[in-house]
C-alpha positions in Angstrom: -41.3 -15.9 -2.4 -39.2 -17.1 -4.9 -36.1 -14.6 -3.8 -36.7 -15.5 -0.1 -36.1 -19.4 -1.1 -32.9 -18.4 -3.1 -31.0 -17.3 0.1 -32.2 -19.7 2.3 -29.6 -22.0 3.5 -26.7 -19.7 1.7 -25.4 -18.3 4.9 -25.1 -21.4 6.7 -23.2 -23.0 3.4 -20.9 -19.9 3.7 -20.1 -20.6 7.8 -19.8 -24.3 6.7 -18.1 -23.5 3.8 -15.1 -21.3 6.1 -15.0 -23.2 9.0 -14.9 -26.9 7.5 -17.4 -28.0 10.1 -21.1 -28.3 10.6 -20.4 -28.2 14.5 -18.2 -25.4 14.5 -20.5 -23.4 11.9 -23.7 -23.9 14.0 -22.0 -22.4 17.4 -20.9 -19.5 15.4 -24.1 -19.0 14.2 -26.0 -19.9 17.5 -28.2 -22.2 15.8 -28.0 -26.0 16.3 -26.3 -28.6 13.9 -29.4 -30.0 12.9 -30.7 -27.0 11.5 -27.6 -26.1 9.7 -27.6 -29.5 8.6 -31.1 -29.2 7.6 -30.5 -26.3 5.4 -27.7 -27.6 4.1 -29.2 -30.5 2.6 -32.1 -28.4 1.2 -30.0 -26.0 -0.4 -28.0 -29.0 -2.4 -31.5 -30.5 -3.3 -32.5 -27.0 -4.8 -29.4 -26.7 -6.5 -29.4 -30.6 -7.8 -25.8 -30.8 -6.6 -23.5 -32.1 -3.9 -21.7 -29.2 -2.4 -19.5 -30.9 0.4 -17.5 -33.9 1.2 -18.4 -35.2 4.8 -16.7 -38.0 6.7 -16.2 -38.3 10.3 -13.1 -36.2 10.8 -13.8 -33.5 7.9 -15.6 -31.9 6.0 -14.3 -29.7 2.8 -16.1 -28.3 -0.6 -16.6 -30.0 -4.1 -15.7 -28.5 -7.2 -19.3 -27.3 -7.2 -19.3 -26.3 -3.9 -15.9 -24.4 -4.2 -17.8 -22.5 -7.2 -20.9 -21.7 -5.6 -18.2 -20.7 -2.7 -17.2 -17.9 -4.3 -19.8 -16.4 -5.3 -21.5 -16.5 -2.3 -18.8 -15.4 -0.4 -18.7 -12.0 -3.1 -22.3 -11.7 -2.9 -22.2 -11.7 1.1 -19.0 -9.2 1.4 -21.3 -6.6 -1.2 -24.3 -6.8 1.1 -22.1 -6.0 4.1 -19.8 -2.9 2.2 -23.7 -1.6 1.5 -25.0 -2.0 5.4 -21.6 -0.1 6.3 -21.9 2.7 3.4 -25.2 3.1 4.9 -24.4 3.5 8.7 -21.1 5.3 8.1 -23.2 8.1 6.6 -25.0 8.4 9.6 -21.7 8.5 12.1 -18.7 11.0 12.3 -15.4 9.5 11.5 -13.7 7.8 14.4 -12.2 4.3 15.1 -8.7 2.8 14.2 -7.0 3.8 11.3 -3.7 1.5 10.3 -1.3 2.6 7.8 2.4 2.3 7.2 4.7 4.1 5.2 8.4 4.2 4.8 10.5 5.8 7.5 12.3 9.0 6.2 8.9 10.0 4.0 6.9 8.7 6.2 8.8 11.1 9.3 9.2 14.1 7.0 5.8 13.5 5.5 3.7 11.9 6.0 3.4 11.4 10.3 3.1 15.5 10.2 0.2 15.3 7.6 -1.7 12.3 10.2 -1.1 14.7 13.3 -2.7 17.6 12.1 -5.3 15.1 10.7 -5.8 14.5 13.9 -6.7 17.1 15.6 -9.5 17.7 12.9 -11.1 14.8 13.8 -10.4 14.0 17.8 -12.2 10.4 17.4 -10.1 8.7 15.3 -7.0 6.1 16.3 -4.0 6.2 14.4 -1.2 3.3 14.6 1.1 4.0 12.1 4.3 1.2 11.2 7.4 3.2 9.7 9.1 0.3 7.3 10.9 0.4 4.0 9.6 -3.1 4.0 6.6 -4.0 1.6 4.2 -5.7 3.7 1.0 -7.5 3.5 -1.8 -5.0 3.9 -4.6 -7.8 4.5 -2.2 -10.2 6.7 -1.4 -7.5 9.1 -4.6 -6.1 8.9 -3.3 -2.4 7.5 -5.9 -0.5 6.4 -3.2 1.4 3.3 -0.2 2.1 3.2 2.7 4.6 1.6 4.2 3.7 -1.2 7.0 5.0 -3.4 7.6 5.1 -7.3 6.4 2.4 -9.6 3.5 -0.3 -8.3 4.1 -3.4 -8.6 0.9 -5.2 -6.4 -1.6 -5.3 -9.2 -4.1 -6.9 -6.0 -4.3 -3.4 -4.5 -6.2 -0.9 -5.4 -4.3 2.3 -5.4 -4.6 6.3 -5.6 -2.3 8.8 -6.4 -1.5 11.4 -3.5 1.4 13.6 -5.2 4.7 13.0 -6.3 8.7 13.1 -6.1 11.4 14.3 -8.0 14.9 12.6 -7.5 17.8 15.7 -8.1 21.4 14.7 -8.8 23.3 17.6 -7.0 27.0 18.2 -5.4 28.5 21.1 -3.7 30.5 23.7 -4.5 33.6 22.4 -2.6 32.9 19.2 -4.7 32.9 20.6 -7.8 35.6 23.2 -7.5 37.8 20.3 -7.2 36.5 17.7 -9.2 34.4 19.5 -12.0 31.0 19.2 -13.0 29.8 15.8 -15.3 27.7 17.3 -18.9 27.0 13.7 -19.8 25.9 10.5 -18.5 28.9 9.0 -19.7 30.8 11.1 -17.1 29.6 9.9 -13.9 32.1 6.9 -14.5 35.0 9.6 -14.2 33.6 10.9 -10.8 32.8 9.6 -7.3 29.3 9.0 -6.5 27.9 8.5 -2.8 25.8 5.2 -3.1 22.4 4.2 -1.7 21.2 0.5 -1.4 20.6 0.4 -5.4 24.2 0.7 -8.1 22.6 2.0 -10.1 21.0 5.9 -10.9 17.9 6.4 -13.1 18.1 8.9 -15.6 15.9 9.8 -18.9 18.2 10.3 -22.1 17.1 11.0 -25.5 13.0 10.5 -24.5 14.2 6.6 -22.6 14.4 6.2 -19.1 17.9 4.2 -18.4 20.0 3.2 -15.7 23.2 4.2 -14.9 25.5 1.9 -12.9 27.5 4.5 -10.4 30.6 3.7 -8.1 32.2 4.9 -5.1 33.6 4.4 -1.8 31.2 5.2 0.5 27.5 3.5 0.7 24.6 4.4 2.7 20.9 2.9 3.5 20.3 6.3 5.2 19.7 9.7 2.7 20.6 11.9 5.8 24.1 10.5 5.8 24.1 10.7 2.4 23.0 14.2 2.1 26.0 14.9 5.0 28.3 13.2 3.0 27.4 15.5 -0.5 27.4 18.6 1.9 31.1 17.9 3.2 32.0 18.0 -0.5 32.2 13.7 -0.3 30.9 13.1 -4.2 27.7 13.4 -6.3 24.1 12.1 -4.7 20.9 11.5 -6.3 18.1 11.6 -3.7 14.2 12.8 -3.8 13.5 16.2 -3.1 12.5 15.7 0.3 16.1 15.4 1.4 17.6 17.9 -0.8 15.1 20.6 -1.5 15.9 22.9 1.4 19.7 22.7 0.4 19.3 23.2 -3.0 17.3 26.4 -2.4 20.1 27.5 0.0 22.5 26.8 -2.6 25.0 24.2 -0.2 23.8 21.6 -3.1 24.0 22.3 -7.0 21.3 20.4 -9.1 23.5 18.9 -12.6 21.9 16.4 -14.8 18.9 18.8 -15.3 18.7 17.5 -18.9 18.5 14.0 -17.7 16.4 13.9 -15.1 14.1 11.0 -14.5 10.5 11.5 -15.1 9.1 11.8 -11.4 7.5 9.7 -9.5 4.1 8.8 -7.9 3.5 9.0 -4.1 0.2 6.7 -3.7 -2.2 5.5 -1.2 -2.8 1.6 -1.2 -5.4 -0.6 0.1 -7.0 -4.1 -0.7 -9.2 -4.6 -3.5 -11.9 -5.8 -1.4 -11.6 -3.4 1.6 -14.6 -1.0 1.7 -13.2 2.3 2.5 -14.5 3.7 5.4 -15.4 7.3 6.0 -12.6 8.0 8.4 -9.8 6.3 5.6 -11.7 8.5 2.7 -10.9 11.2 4.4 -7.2 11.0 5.2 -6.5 9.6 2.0 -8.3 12.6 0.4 -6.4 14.9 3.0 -3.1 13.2 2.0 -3.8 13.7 -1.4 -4.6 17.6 -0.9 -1.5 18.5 1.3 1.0 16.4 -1.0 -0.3 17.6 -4.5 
């Protein structure tokens, strides 16, 4: 009896609470004002504290109530993840998934990886945004996203799928003519095809560093850069996705082993809060397997 009594009145607080109306909470609940009202003023008289400011145009949370807000609110979002653990046992994966990712990986990579995912499981919807723009997962309603390198969200929770190595490499025309650099000190002598960034990271002597690079020609796209280091153009540092094939052929020379930066994390991310779904489990796990 007593537990019964302890939620009474906390789901109407909650649809007050949000919608800043008693009106507007009572047709979203189908109930009438009065009752909402009702419960409103019993739940205040339990707790021995005024939870709301009311006037005729508004009505908004006291400290107290912003307080008892939040908790509420937590304790309401934990009751529904547990209704949807519970019935998403019961179903097959299918629905909408949302992701983005950033466009080269995400062409190379990743879209491959959600197509044959895809045909595993025929039920599922996948709308996928190619951007090398860091966008708001909850605000556009993404359900995770790609990321690259180091984190720097600490709201998102986040898993490791794989990861990437970045190569410094040349050709053979390149360095027949222009030699090749032993030092990090030498890069300064030779031309270097540049990326959005002026920099290159390197480790040296157990420290990770950066080294600023120059040349004439400057990119935002790693396939014209890769063109350009073919053609003999200068030196590139780029992730092994664009230079791995070429490197095995032997058109690109790796140099720099010694310096190489530690590599770097491909991860899945997703909002703290977000429940994760069978259907998003499971491409994150499949992600995870393929890119390993």
């Amino acid at each position: 009896m007593v537990i019964i009594m302890q939620w009474e009145g906390i789901i109407e607080f909650v649809y007050v609470a949000e919608n800043e109306s008693f009106t507007q909470a009572s047709k979203k609940m189908a109930i009438s004002t009065a009752q909402v009202s009702r419960q409103i003023t019993a739940l205040e008289k339990r707790l021995n504290t005024k939870l709301f400011y009311r006037t005729t145009r508004k009505v908004s949370l006291t400290e107290e109530g912003r307080v008892f807000y939040q908790h509420c609110r937590s304790v309401l979002d934990g009751l529904d993840a547990a209704e949807r653990a519970i019935t998403n046992l019961q179903s097959k994966p299918q629905g909408k998934v949302k992701l983005t990712a950033p466009v080269t990986f995400g062409e190379q990579q990743i879209l491959p990886l959600v197509n044959n995912f895809a045909l595993q499981y025929s039920d599922i919807e996948v709308n996928a945004l190619l951007t090398n723009q860091n966008l708001d997962l909850v605000e556009g309603g993404y359900d995770l996203a790609i990321r690259l390198g180091r984190l720097t969200d600490s709201t998102m929770m986040a898993k490791k799928l794989g990861k990437r190595t970045n190569y410094v490499c040349a050709s053979s025309a390149y360095i027949d003519k222009h030699g090749i650099p032993h030092s990090l000190s030498e890069l300064s002598t030779h031309v270097c095809l540049l990326g959005t960034l002026d920099y290159w990271h390197f480790r040296e002597s157990g420290k990770e560093k950066n080294i600023r690079v120059n040349g004439k020609l400057r990119y935002n796209s790693g396939f014209g850069l890769v063109d350009a280091a073919l053609k003999g153009l200068g030196i590139v540092q780029l992730p092994d996705y664009y230079v791995q094939e070429h490197l095995q052929s032997g058109s690109l020379i790796s140099l720099l082993d010694n310096y190489r930066a530690p590599d770097e994390g491909i991860w899945a991310i997703y909002p703290q809060n977000r429940h994760l779904s069978p259907k998003i489990r499971l491409l994150v796990d499949y992600l995870a397997e393929q890119l390993h």
